[in-house]
N, C-alpha and C positions, 0 to 999 in steps of 0.2 A: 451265600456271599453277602446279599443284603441283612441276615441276621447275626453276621457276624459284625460288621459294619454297625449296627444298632448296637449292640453289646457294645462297640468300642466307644462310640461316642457315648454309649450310659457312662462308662468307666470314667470318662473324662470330664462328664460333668456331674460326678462326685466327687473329682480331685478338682475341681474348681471349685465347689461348695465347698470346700475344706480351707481354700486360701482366703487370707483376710485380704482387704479392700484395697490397701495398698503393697498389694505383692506383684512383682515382676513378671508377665505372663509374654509366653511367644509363640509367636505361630509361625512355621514351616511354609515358606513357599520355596519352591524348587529347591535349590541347594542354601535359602537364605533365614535365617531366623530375624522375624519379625518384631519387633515387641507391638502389643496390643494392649488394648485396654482390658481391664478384666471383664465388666458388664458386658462389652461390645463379643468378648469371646464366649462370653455365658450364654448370650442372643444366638449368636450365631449355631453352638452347639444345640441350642434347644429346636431349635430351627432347623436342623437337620433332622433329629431326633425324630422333630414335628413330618415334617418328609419322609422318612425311611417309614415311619409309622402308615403311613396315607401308602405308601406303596406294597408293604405286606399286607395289607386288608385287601388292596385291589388286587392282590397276586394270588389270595387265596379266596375271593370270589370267582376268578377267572378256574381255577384249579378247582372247585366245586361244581361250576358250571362244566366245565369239561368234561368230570367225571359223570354227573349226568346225562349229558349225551352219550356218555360212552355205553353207561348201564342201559340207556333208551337203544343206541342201536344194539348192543349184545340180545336182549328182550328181542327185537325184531330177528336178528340171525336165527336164534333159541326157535321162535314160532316158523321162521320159513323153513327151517332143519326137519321140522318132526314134520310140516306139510309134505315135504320131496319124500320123508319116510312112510306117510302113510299114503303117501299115492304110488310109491313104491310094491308097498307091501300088498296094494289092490291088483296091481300088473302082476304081481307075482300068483295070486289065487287064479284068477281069468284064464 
């Protein structure tokens, strides 16, 4: 969702870099078309961009991190698994 979200707003601020300086720009609040300034919608888009960017870094540090604890506990299951087998395997000679 969030890289979809990134995608849209790239899309939008290369249709802004395509309009000249005095071209008629709106922004959408609830059901109301706005007009804005062009610069002030360029800031704003980039600014988001600037955000959504900061939040998939930190979403795939979190998702890195996780995955390594995960491989760390698997590693500890893997080593108690073959311990219960091989004390297994001793009760069963005796």
């Amino acid at each position: 969702m969030i890289s979809a979200s990134f995608k849209r707003n790239e899309l939008v601020l290369k249709e802004l870099d395509l309009l000249r300086e005095d071209a008629n720009v709106y922004k959408l609040i609830g059901p109301v078309l706005v007009k804005q300034d062009l610069a002030e919608a360029n800031a704003n888009v980039r600014k988001r961009i600037e955000y959504i960017s900061a939040e998939l870094k930190r979403l795939d540090a979190t998702v890195q991190d996780l995955e390594e604890k995960q491989n760390s506990k698997r590693d500890t299951i893997l080593k108690l698994q073959q311990r219960i087998q091989s004390v297994q395997a001793g009760k069963g000679k005796a």
